[in-house]
N, C-alpha and C positions, 0 to 999 in steps of 0.2 A: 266194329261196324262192317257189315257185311259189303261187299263192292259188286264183285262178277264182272267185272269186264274185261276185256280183250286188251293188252295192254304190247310194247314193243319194247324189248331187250335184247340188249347187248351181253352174249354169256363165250363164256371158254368150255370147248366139249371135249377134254381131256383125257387120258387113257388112266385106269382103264375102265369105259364107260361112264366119267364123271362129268356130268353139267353142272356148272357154277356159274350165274347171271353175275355180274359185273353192274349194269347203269339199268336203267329203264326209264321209259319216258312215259306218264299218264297225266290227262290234262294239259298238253302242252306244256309240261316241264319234266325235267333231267332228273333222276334220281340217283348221285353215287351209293353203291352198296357199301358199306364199313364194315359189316359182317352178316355170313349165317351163321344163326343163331341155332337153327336146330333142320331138318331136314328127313322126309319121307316119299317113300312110294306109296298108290291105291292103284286099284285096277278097276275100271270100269267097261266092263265085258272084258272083251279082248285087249284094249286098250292100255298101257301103262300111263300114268298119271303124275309125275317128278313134284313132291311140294315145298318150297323151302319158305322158313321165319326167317327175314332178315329184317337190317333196318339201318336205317341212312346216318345214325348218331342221335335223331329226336324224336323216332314213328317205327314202330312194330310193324311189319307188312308180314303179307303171305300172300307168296308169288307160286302160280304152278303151268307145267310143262306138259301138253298135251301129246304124246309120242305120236299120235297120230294123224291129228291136226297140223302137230309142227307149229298150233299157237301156243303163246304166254296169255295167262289173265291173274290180276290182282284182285283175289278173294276177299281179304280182309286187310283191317286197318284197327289199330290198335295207337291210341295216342300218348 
């Protein structure tokens, strides 16, 4: 299911050049990450674009990383 919104995490920006979200919170609740699953870049224009599958133990997400914004939004949801 498609989402789009702007969503707030908590990530580690590790060397060298690695972001890995850690929690996020959508809907007024907590999400621990338990794993990604899988993990890409797109570029729109100039822009780089970070996208990761992860998921909390029960819910497929896909979280992405606007480099230029400096926002997170939650794409999609898979149950």
């Amino acid at each position: 299911m498609y989402i789009g919104e702007n969503i707030s995490v908590i990530a580690s920006f590790g060397l060298p050049y690695r972001i890995r979200p850690v929690r996020f919170k959508w809907n007024g609740k907590l999400f621990d990450i338990k794993e990604i699953t899988y993990s890409w870049q797109t570029r729109e224009g100039q822009t780089k674009v970070y996208h990761f599958s992860i998921t909390d133990g029960k819910t497929l997400y896909e979280l992405s990383f606007n480099t230029t914004s400096l926002l997170w939004s939650i794409e999609k949801i898979e149950v």
